[in-house]
N, C-alpha and C positions, 0 to 999 in steps of 0.2 A: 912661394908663388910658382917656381916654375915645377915645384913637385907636384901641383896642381895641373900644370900643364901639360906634364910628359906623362902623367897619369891620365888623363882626356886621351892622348896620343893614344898610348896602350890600351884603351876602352873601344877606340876607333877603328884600330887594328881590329879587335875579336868583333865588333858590330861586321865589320865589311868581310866578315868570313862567314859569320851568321848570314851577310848577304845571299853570299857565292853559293853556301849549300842551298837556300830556299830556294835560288834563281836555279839551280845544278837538280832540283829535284822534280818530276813531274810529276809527281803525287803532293799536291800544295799541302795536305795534311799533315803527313812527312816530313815535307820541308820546315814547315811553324816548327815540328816538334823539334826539330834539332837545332833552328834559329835559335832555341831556347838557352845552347850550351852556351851562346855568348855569352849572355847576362849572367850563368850560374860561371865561367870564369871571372868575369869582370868582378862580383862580388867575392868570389874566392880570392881571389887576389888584391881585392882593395883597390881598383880603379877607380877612374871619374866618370861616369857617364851623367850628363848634362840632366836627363829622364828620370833616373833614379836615384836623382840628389836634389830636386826643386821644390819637390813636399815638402823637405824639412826644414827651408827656409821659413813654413809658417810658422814654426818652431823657435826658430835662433834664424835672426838677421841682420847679422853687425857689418858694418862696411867692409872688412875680412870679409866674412862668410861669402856676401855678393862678388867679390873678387875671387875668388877661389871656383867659386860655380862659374863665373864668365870664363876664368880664363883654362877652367875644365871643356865647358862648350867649345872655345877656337879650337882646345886638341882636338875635341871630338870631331868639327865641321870640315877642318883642316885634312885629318888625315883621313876622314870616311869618301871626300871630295877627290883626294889626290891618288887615294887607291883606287876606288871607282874607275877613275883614268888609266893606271895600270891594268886593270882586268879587262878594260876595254881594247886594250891594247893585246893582253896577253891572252886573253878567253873569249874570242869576238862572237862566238854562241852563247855564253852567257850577257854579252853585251845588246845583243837583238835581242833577248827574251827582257832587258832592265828597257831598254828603248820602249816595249810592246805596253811595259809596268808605268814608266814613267805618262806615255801619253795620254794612257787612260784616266792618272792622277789629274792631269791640266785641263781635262774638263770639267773636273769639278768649280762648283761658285766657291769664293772666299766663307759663307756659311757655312757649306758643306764639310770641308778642310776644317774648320776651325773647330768641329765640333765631333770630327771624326778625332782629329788630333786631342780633344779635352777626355775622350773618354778611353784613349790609349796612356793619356799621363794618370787616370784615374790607376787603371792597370798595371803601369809600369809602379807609381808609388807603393802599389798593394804588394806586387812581386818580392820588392826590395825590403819592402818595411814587414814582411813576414819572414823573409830569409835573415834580418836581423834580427828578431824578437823572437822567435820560436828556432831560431836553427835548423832551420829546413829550406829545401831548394823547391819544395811544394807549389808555393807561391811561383815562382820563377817558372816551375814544368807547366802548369795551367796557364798563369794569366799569359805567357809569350803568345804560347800558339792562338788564345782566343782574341787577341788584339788582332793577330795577323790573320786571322779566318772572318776576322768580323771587319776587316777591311776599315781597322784604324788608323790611323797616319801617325810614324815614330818619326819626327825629324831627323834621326841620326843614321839612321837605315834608309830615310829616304835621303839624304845627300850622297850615299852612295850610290845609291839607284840612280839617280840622277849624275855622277860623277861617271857612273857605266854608261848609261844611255845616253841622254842629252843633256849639258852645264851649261846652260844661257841665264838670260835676267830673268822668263817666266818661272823656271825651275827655279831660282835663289827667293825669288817673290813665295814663291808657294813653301820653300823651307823658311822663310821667316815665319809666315804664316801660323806655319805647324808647331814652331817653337812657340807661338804667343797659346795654340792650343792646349802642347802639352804641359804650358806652366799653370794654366789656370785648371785643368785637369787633375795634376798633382799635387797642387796647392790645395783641391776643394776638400778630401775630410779630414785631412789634419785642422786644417782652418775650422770646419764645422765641429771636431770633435773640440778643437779649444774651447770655440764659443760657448756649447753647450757643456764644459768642462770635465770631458771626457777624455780617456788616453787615445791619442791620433791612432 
């Protein structure tokens, strides 16, 4: 259990650096594309990221399995929240440019979020479960930047964001939010490929 945890940790880590360059970069095309390297670390290396591990729950879902994933999420939430704060501290221009991200996130409706979050976890699934099956980081180079150009919401990127700019109750409301997005997002074609007996 806790190699599930300090794996989450180590996932949180490379998410909040994927932050700093998007936030560091003023060509936001640019920035997507190198946010990308997180995720092609995190799967190089066999971390936990919360995003690209909840598809496969529709798969295999044994009381393990559920505890593994949650307590991959607290590394992820934990440590993306607490560096967040570090950066705000130690990069206060990158800190105003997460502040300027975040606000704009808070006026979205809970519909909005929830559905921008479903079709980031569609993305994030697609990434992950092509860089397993096919052996390529293809999947991870495309769907990153298109989630982040299409102004998806990654729960684990945004508690960064929110860890840098503003960490109140509206910001933790809105990452639970996103988490309930990006599961049903991830969850949906594996789940459809089951139903209709197909390989996810």
């Amino acid at each position: 259990m806790l190699k599930n945890f300090f794996g989450g940790v180590c996932a949180g880590i490379l998410i909040s650096i994927g932050g700093c360059v998007y936030l560091a970069c003023d060509d936001r095309y640019i920035g997507a594309l190198f946010f990308s390297v997180a995720l092609l670390c995190i799967c190089w290396k066999g971390y936990v990221l919360f995003t690209g591990r909840v598809g496969y729950m529709a798969l295999s879902h044994t009381a393990e399995d559920w505890k593994s994933l949650f307590l991959g999420l607290a590394g992820n939430l934990l440590t993306t929240a607490l560096l967040g704060l570090v950066i705000r501290y130690a990069l206060p221009g990158l800190a105003e440019k997460a502040a300027v991200l975040c606000d704009g996130k808070l006026v979205q409706t809970a519909g909005q979020t929830l559905i921008r979050a479903a079709f980031c976890g569609v993305l994030m699934y697609l990434a992950v479960s092509i860089y397993k099956e096919n052996k390529t980081p293809l999947g991870i180079v495309f769907c990153i930047p298109v989630f982040i150009l299409s102004g998806f919401e990654h729960s684990i990127a945004d508690m960064f964001y929110f860890g840098a700019g503003r960490l109140d109750g509206p910001s933790l409301l809105f990452v639970l939010e996103v988490i309930v997005g990006n599961s049903v997002g991830g969850l949906l074609l594996p789940m459809l490929a089951k139903i209709g007996g197909k390989k996810a």
